[in-house]
C-alpha positions in Angstrom: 129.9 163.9 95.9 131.5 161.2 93.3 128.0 159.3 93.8 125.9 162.3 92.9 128.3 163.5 89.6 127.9 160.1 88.5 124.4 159.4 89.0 123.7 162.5 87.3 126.0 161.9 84.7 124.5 158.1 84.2 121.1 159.4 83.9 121.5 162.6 81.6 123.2 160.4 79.4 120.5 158.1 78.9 118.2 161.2 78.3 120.3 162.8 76.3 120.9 159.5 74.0 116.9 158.8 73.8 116.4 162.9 72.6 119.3 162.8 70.5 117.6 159.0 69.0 114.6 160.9 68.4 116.4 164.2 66.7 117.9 162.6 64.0 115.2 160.0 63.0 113.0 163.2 62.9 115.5 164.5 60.8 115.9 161.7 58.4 112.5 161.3 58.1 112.7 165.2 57.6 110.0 166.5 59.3 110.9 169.9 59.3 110.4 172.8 62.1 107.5 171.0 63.2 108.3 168.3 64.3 111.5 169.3 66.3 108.9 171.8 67.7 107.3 169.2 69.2 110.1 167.1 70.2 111.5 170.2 72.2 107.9 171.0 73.7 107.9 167.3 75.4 111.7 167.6 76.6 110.9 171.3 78.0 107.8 169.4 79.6 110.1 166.7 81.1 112.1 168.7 82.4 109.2 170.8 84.1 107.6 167.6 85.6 111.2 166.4 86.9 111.6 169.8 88.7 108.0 170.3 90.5 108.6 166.7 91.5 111.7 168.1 93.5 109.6 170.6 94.7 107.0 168.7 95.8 109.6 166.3 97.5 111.3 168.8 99.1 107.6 170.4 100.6 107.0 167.5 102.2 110.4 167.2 103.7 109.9 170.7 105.1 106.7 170.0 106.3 106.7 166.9 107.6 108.4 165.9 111.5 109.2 163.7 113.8 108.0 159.9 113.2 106.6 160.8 109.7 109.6 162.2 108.6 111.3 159.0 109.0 108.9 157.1 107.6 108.9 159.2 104.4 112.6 159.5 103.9 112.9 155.2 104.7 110.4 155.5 101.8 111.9 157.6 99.4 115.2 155.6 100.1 113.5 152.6 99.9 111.8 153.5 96.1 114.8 155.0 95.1 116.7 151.8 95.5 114.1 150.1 94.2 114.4 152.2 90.7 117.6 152.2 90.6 117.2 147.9 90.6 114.4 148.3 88.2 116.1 150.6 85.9 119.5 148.6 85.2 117.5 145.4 85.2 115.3 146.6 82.3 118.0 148.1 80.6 120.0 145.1 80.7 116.6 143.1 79.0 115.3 145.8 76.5 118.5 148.2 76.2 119.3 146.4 73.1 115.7 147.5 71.6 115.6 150.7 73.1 116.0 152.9 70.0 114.2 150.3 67.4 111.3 150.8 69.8 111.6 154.5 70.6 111.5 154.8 66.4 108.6 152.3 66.5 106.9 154.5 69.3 107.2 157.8 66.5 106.3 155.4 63.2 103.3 155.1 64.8 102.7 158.6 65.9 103.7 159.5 62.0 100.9 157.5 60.2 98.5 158.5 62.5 99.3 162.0 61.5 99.5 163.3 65.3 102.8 164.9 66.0 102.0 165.3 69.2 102.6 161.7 69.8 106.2 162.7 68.9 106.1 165.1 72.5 104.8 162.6 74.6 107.5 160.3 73.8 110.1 162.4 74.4 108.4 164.0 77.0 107.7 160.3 79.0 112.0 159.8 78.2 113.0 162.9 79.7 110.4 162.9 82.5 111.3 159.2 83.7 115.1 160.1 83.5 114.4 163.1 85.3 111.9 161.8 88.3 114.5 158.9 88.7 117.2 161.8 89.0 115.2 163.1 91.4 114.5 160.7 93.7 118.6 159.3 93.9 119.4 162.4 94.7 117.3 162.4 97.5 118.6 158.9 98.5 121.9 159.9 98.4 121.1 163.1 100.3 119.9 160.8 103.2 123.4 159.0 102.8 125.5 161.8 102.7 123.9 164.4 105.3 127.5 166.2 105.7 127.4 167.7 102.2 125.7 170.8 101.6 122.9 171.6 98.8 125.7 173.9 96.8 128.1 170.7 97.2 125.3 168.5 95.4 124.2 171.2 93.0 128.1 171.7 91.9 128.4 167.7 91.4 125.1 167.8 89.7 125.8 170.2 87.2 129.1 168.6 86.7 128.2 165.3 86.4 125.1 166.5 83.4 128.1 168.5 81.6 129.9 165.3 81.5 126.5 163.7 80.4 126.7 166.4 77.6 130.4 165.7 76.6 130.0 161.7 76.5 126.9 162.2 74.0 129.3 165.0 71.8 132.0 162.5 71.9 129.8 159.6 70.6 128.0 161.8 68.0 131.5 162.7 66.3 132.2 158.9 66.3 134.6 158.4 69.3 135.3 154.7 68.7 136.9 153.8 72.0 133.4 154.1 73.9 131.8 150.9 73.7 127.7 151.0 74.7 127.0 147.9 75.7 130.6 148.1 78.1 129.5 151.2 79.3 125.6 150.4 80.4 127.2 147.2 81.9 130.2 149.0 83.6 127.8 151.8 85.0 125.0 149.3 85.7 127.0 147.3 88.5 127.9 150.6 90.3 124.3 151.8 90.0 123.5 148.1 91.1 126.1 148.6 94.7 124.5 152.6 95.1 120.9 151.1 95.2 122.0 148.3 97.6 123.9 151.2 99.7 120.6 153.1 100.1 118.6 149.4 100.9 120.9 149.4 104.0 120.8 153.0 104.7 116.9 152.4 105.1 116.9 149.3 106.4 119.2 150.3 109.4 116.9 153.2 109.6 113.7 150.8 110.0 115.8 148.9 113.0 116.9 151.8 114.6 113.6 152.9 114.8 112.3 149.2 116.1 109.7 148.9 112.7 112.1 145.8 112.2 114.1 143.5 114.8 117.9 144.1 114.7 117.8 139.4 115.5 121.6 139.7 116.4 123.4 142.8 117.0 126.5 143.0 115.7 127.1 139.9 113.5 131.4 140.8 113.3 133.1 143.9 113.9 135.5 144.7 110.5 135.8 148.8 111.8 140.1 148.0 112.7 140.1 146.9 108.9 137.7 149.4 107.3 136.2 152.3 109.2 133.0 153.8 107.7 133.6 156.8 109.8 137.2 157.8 108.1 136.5 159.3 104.7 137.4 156.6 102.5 135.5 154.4 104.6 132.5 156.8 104.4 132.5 156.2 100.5 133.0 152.5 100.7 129.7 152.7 102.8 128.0 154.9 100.5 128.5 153.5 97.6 128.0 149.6 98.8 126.5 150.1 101.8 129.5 148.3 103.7 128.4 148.2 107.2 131.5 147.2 109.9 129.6 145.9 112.1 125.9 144.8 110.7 122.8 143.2 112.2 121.9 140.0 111.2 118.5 141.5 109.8 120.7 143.8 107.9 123.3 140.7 106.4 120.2 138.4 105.6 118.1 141.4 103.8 121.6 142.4 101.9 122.1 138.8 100.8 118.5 138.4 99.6 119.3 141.5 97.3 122.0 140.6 95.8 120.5 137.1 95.3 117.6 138.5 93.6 119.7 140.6 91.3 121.8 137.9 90.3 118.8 135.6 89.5 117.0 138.0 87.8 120.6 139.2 85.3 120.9 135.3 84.7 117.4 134.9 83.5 117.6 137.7 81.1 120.9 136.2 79.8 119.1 133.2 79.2 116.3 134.7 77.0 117.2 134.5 73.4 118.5 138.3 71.4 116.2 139.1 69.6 116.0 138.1 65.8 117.1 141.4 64.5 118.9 143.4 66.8 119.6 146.8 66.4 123.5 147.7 65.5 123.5 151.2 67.3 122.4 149.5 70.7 122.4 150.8 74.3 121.9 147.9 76.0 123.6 147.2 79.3 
């Protein structure tokens, strides 16, 4: 349950900081009532597309059986790892932008005199935080069948309290939190979850035949780390350490990890940009 409290933690903070960017350049700009109506509209609306995107996810589960089911939950794993990837990789290239352009996005939705514009941008921030929630939980849910839904709800809940804390702590000007040590800090873990569900689903695709297995096991590392014990259980969820792997699974692992390293060294080699923003969030 670590893994859920801290995805959820992770991600509400990010919303969280985007609607609390948004609340107080509306407020310097001093919009009045109506424009924090509208900023509240498109977080309410967020929120409302992030939960029927559970409950669509979680008719489907119902409904589906059999083959299908594993095909759909390989998938949801699959494009949940796949976000997760995506997510800290753009961070770490346009986090350091993130709240010049979100006041860019509202600039422009000022002058053209639609204050809607100023919903739809919150409402896209919340909704993308929100459907990524969604669809790690569900990842992790695959990972960890032994917990219960009132053992995820509880770390859930926990985890966006926290999410709630962190952003009251940096608002009154707690100095010891460094951003861009945080989004970094957080980002490698996030990077290890979304590789644990890549093998969850990968092993999933073998074990169904979809892919070959080539050698079967590679080693045998269970008398140093068991991922049946429960510290070995989190070691696998969080990583996805395997004791004894494939050779499809090693190969697909290392290709991973070898794209993720080539892609963070090619955004450290594109220049800051000329004017960066002090009050950064980038990873």
């Amino acid at each position: 349950m670590a893994t859920v409290l801290f995805i959820v933690w992770r991600e509400s903070l990010e919303a969280v900081l985007v609607v609390g960017i948004l609340y107080a350049y509306l407020t310097r700009l001093g919009t009045g009532r109506r424009g924090m109506r509208y900023l509240f509209t498109g977080v309410a609306g967020g929120i409302g597309l992030s939960a029927l995107l559970a409950l669509v996810t979680m008719r489907i589960e119902t409904d589906l059986q059999g083959q299908a089911l594993q095909y759909f939950q390989v998938a949801m794993m699959a494009t949940a790892a796949t976000l997760l990837t995506q997510m800290v990789l753009w961070m770490h290239r346009h986090g350091r932008r993130l709240k010049h352009d979100l006041e860019a996005n509202l600039d422009r939705a000022l002058s053209t005199g639609n204050l809607a514009g100023i919903g739809v941008v919150a409402l896209l921030a919340v909704a993308r935080e929100g459907a990524e929630t969604v669809l790690y939980l569900y990842g992790l849910g695959m990972e960890t069948h032994s917990a219960g839904p009132a053992a995820m709800t509880g770390a859930a809940v926990t985890g966006f309290a926290l999410a709630l804390a962190t952003a009251w702590l940096v608002s009154r000007g707690v100095r010891f939190l460094n951003y861009r040590t945080f989004f970094r800090i957080t980002g490698v873990v996030l990077l290890f979850t979304a590789a644990g569900m890549l093998v969850s689903a990968i092993s999933q695709l073998i074990g169904m035949g979809v892919l070959p297995s080539l050698v079967d096991p590679v080693w045998n590392t269970s008398w140093i780390l068991d991922a049946n014990t429960r510290f070995g259980g989190v070691v696998a969820a969080l990583t996805g350490y395997r004791p004894h792997p494939s050779l499809m699974l090693v190969l697909l692992y290392t290709a991973y990890w070898g794209f993720v390293v080539y892609r963070l060294r090619s955004t450290n080699a594109i220049p800051s940009p000329s004017a960066p923003d002090t009050a950064t969030l980038g990873a």
